[in-house]
N, C-alpha and C positions, 0 to 999 in steps of 0.2 A: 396839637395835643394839649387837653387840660390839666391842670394839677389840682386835685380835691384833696381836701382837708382829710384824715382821717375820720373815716365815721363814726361819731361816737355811740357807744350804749346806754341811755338813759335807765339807770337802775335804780328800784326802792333802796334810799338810805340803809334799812335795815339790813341789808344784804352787805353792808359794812360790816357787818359780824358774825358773819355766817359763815363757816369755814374755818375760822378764824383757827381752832382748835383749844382744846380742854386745857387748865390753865398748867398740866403738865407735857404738856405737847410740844412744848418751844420755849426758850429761853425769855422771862420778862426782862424789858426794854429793850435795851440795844446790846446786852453781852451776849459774845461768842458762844457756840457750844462745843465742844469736839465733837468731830465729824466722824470719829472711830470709835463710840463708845457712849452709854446710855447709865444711869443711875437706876436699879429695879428692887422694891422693896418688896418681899414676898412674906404671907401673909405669917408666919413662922419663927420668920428671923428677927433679928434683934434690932440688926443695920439694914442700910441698903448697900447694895452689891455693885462694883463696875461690871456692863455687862459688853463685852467684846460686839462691835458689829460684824456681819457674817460679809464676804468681799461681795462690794459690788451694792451691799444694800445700805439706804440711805435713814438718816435719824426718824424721819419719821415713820419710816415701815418699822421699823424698830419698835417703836412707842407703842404704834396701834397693834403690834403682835401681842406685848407683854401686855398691856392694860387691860384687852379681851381675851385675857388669860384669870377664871375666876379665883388662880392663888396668888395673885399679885395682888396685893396691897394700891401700890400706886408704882410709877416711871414717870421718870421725868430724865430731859437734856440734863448732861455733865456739862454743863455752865461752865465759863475760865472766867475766874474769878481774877481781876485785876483793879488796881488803883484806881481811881474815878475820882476825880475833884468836879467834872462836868456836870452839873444838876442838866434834868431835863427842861427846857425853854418852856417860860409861863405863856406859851399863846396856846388861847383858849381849848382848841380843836385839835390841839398836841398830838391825843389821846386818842384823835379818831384817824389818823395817820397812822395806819397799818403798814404801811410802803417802809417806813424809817424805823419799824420797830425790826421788821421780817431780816431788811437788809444791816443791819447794827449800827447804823446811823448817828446815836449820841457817842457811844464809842470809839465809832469813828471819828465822830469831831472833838472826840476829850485830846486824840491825836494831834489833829489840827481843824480848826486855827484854835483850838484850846481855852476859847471863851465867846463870848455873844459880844465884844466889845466891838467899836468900829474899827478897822485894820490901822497899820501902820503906815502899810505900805500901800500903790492905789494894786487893784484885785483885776487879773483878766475879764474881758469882756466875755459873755455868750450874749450874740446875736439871737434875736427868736425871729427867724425868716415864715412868716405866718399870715394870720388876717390883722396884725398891728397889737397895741397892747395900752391897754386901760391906765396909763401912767399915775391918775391922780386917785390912782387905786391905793387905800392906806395902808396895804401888806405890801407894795411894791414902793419901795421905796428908793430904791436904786437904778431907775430908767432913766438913760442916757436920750431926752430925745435930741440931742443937739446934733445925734450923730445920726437920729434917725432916717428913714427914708420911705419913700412911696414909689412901689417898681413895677404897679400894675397895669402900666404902659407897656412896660418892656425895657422902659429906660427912665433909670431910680433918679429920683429928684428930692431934696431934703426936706424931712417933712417930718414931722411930730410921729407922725403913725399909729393915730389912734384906734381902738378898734372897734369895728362895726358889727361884729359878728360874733363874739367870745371867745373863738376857739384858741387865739393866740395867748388873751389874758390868762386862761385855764392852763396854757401849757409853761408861761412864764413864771406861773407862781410855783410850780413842782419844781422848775431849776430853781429858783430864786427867791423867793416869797419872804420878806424879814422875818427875823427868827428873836424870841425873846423879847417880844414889842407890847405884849400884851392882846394882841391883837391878831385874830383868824389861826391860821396856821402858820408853817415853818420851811422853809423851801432846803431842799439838798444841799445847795451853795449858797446861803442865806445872804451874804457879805456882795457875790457878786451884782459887777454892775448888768443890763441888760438894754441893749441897743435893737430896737421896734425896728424891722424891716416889712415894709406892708407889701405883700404878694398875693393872697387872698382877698376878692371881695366879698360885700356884704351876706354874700351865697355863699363862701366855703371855696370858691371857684376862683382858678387862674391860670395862667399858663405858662407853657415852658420856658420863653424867654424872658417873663416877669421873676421867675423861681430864679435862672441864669442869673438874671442880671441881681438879685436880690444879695447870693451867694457870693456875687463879685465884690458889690459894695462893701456888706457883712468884710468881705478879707481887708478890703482896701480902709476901713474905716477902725482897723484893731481889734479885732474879735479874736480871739484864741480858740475861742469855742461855736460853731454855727448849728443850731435846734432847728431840721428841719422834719416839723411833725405832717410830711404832706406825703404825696406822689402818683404814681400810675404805675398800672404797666406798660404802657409805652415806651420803649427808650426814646432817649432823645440825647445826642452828641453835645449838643448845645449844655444842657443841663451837668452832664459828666466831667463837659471841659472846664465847667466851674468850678466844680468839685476839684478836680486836680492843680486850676490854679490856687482855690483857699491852702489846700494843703501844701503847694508851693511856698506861700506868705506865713504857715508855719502856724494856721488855724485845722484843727478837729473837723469833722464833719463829722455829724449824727442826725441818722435819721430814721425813720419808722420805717421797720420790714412794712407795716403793711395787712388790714386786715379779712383779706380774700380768704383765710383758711385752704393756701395754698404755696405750692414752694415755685408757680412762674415768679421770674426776678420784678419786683417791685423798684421803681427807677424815682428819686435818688440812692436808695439803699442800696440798691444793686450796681450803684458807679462803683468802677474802679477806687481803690482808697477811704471810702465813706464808711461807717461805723452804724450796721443795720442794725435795730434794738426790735423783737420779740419780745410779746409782753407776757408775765405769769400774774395769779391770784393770788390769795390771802394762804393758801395751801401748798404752792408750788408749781401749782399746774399750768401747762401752758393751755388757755382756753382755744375751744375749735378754732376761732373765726382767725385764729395771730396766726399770720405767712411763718414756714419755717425753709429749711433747704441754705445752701453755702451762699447762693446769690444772695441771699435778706437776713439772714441771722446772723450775726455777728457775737453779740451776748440777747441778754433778754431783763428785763428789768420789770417792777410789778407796775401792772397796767389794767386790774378791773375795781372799780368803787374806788377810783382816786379822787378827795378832795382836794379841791383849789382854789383857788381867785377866781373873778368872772368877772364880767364888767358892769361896771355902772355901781360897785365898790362891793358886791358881795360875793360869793360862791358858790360853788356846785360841786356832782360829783356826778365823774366820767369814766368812761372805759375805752380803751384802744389803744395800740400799740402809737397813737399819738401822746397819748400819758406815760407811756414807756422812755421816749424816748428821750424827753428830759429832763428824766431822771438819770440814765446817763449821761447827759450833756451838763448836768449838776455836779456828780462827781466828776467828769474829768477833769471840769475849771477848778475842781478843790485843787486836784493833783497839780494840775499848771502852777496852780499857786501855792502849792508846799513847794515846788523847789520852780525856780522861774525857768531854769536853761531844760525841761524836758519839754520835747520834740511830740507833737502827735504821734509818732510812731512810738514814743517811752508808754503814753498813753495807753495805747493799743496793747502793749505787753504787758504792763500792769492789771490790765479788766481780765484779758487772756487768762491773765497767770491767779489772781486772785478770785477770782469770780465761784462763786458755791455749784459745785456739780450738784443741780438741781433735780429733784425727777427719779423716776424710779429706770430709765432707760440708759445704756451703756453710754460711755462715752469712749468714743475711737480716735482715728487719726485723725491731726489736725489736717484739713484741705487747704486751707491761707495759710500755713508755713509763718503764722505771726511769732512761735517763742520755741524755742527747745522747751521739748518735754509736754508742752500744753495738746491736752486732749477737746474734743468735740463733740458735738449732737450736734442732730439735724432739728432738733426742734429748741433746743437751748443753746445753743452755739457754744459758748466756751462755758455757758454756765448762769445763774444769776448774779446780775452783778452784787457784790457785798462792799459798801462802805468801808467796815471797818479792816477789811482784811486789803484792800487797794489800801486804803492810807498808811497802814500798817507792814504791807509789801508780805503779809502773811498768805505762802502759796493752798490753794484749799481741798489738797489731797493727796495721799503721800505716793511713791514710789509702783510704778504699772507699766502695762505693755500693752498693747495692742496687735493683733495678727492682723494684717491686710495682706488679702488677693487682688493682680492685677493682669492681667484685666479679672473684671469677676464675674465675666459670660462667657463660654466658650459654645461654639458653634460646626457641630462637626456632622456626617456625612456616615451613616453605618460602615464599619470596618477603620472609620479615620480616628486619626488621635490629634489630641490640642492641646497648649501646655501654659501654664499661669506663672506669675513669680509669687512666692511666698514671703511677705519680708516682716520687718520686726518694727516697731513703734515704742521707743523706749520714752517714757512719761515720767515727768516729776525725777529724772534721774536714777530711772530701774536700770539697774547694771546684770541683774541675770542670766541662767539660761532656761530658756523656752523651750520644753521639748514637744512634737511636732505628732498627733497622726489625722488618718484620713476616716470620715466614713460616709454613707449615702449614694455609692458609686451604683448603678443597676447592677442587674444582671447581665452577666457574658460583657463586662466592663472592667481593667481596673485603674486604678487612681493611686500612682506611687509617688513617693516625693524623694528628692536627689537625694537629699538629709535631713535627720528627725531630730535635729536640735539647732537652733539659734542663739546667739546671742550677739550684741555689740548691733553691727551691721550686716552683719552675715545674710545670706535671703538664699531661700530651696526653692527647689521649680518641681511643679508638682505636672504628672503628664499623665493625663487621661486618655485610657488608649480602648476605644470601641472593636467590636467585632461585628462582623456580618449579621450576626443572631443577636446583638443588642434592640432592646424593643426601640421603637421611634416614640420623642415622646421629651418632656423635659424635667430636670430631675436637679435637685440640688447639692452640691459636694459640699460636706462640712471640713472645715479643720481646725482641729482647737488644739489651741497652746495652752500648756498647764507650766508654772513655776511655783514652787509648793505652792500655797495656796490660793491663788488667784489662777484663775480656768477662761482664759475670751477662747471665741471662735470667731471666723472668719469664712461668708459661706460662696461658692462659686456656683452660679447657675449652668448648666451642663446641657444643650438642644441634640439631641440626635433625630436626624432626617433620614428618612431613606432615599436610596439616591434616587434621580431623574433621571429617568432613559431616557438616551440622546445619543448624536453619535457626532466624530469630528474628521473632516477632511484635511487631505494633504497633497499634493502633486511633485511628481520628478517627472522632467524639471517644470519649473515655473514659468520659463522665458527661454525664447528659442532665435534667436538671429541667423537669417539667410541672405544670400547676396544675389541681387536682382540679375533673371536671364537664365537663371538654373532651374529647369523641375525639378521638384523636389517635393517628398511629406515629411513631417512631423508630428512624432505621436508623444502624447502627452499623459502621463500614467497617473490616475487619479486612485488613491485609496479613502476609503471609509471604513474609520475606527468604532467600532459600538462602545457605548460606554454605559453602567448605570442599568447594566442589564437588557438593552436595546434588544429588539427584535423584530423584523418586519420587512418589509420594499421599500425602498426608495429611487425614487426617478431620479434620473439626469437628462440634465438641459444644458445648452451653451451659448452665448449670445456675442457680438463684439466683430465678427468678420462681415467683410464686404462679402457678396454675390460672389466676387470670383475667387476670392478664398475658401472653400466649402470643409465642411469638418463632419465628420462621421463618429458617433460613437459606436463601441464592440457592442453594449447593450444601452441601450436608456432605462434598463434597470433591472435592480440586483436586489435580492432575497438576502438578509442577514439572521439566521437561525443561531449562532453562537457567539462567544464573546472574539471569535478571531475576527480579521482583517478583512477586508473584499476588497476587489479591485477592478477597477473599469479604465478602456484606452479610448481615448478623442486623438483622434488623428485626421490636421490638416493637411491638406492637397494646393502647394502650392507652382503654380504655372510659371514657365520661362517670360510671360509677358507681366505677371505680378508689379507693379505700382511699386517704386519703393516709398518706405514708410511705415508707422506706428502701429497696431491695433492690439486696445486694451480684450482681454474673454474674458468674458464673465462665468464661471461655472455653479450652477445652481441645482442641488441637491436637497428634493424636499419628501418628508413621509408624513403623512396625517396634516397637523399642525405645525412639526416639525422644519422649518428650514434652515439653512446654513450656504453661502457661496464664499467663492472661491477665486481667488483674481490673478488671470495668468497674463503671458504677452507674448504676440510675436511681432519682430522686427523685420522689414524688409531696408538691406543698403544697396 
């Protein structure tokens, strides 16, 4: 198996500010906005108005309803307005870093580390496990190569890891890049250090045990944080088992969903314990080509017209969910290093828990079980990540529920019923109650549920019960849960088949013991059950006796016109001079394409 670099998207600069939005469309710099609520100034009034968001819809569908409203005046984000001693960092290209305005990035860091000085204290390592990294690059200034290594073998050997290829330097400078130097840009974790793991060669190109062994090192040599912006879809154990040892040693793993524009698991992201980043734009959106699905997304972070470092000491500007991913691997080392004793998993609950319900699509139950109350998407995972609300432990949505069915396909047989559990998903600390109905059930169908209100933990079983005369066909059951004002649904897909005519045998008895020197018969009572509406002939055959055993049936075949029962007799003929000994019959019972056998015995002692 190979591991390629994430593909990047070479795009016109200009398309840095395309999207971008109108300068009342988002919050300027890095402050907050409320998530519940919009400022709308109509053409009339004196003030602007606070304008409630409707559930479920997001600031920016807000903005563009009111704006292309011709009596609005202007709208704009209700901004939170806090203290700021933090001036924004004089490097150059500050400005063209849309990534740190979108996620509230100076805000975040007026929190911590609360200035552009050199720390106090020494800062967690992020590992860039990649194609090596341009050290004497003059926005990096903090490259560890003493610790660095070259694992494109398969087995890492200490080495500068310089790089050949740019993808690593591009990706080092979004975690890392100095900040406030006068110089390029400003990296997420400006302060930390960064340890060059070379796994990629001069192509983009490496392999699984180079990746393995890379991830090993990375642990063994103090990394807190490991950026791995590569992968496949292949799994590979090897790769995984790394994974679980970093986070054994008490190092993060992050790495790139991956950008097939598809939810097969992309591998590292899809290891057990690994931290999949999906990337969004300058808008919110997650573009086609970003992997979504519980295997790869994890959060999502922005990942198209990201400016960087490059090597050979200048920059570029990239796109892929390899530009995504370390930028969370940037904040999480902030977080390591606001408080030293939290755990990758404190990590995990924090992005979980902070992260901006991005997007105009619901967000349901969590699948990874990572935090009470945290909700999810398939395409945003818990959300995009936001700077300033992770450092700030500010959660970014208030009180919700979620209705899940489960299973949420039922598959049933005209005249059959099937039955789902109903349960409740309480988010952000919804304490409510849910009340419960059904609709979209066919005709000559119904769909009733045990009980029509939820709360707490409580779960109803909803049981869809078909008739004969339900059409065959597949149909969808809704059920929405309303508490005042918030309305989800929850949909279950419902197959009705009509049944398969067949039919099913049975024998009294199955097995017959006689004692050798006796004549004697046995007969053996076979019935055939129609099922499914069956109707037609079916022959009988029987196979398994010796020559001087002989077996006779009443008919070797029978006419079944209704749903009753039929019945046929085999009856062996066994002699005083009979053998003693085993013999397995086989009874075979076939119509058209139909068959079914039937396995009996007689014993001679």
């Amino acid at each position: 198996m190979r591991f390629l670099r994430m593909k990047t998207l070479l795009l016109c600069l200009v398309a840095l500010f395309v999207g971008a939005g109108s300068a009342s469309a988002a919050p300027k710099g890095g402050a907050p906005a409320d998530p519940h609520s919009i400022l709308v100034k109509f053409d009339r009034s004196a003030h602007s108005v606070v304008v409630k968001l409707k559930p479920g819809e997001s600031v920016g569908q807000a903005l563009a309803t009111y704006q292309s409203n011709p009596n609005v005046a202007y709208a704009e984000a209700n901004v939170i307005e806090q203290a700021q001693t933090l001036s924004a960092p004089n490097d150059p290209s500050y400005s063209s870093q849309w990534s740190l305005a979108t996620t509230h990035a100076l805000a975040g860091w007026d929190t911590y580390p609360g200035s552009y000085a050199a720390p106090a204290t020494p800062q967690p390592p992020i590992a860039i496990v990649d194609s090596g990294v341009d050290s004497t690059h003059p926005d990096l200034a903090h490259v560890d190569t003493a610790d660095g290594a070259n694992c494109l073998s398969g087995t890492c050997a200490s080495s500068t890891a310089l790089d050949d290829y740019g993808h690593g330097t591009h990706v080092a400078g979004i975690a890392a890049a100095s900040a406030n130097n006068l110089t390029g840009i400003a990296g997420v974790a400006y302060d930390a250090p960064l340890i060059p793991v070379k796994v990629l060669d001069s192509t983009g190109s490496g392999s699984a045990a180079g990746v393995a062994a890379g991830i090993t090192w990375a642990a063994d040599h103090g990394a807190r944080v490991i950026n791995l912006s590569l992968g496949s879809t292949s799994y590979s154990q090897t790769v995984c088992d790394a994974v679980t040892y970093a986070l054994s040693k008490n190092a993060l793993v992050v790495a790139a969903a991956g950008n097939n524009g598809s939810t097969t698991p992309f591998y590292p992201a899809a290891c057990p314990g690994a931290v999949g980043v999906g990337a969004t734009d300058s808008t919110d959106a997650v573009p086609y080509w970003s992997n979504t699905g519980s295997a790869n997304v994890f959060v999502t972070a922005p990942g198209v017209n990201i400016l960087s470092t490059y090597m050979g000491g200048g920059y570029a500007t990239e796109s892929g969910t390899s530009m995504a991913a370390p930028f969370v691997s940037g904040l999480a080392e902030l977080l390591m290093a606001q408080s030293s004793s939290r755990t990758p998993g404190d990590v995990e609950r924090i992005l979980a828990s902070t992260s901006t319900k991005a997007g105009s699509l619901a967000y349901g139950s969590d699948p990874k079980g990572t935090c009470t109350g945290c909700s999810w998407n398939a395409s945003y995972g818990y959300g995009r990540v936001n700077v300033y609300n992770a450092l700030t432990g500010t959660t970014s949505t208030g009180p919700d529920f979620a209705v899940v069915a489960s299973p949420a396909s039922l598959s049933v047989t005209q005249g059959g019923s099937a039955t789902s559990t109903i349960s409740l998903s309480n988010l952000n600390g919804f304490k409510g109650t849910v009340t419960l109905s059904t609709s979209g059930a066919p005709t000559g169908t119904t769909a009733k549920l045990s009980r029509t209100s939820l709360s707490g933990t409580t779960t109803a079983t909803l049981t869809v019960a078909t008739t004969t005369s339900t059409p065959a066909g597949s149909y969808t059951v809704t059920v929405k849960g309303v508490s005042g004002s918030l309305t989800h649904t929850s949909t279950v897909t419902l197959t009705v088949a009509a049944p398969v005519p067949d039919f099913k045998l049975s024998a009294s008895p199955t097995a017959y013991s006689v004692r050798h020197g006796s004549a004697t018969t046995k007969a053996y009572k076979i019935t055939i059950a129609p099922s499914g509406g069956f109707k037609g002939t079916v022959s009988l055959a029987a196979d398994g006796l010796p020559p001087n055993l002989p077996g006779k049936w009443s008919a070797t075949s029978v006419s079944i016109t209704s749903t009753s029962s039929v019945t046929a007799t085999y009856t062996v003929s066994i002699p005083a001079t009979a053998a003693a000994g085993s013999w397995p019959i086989t009874v075979t019972v076939t119509s058209g394409s139909i068959t079914h056998t039937l396995a009996l015995t007689l014993t001679v002692t």
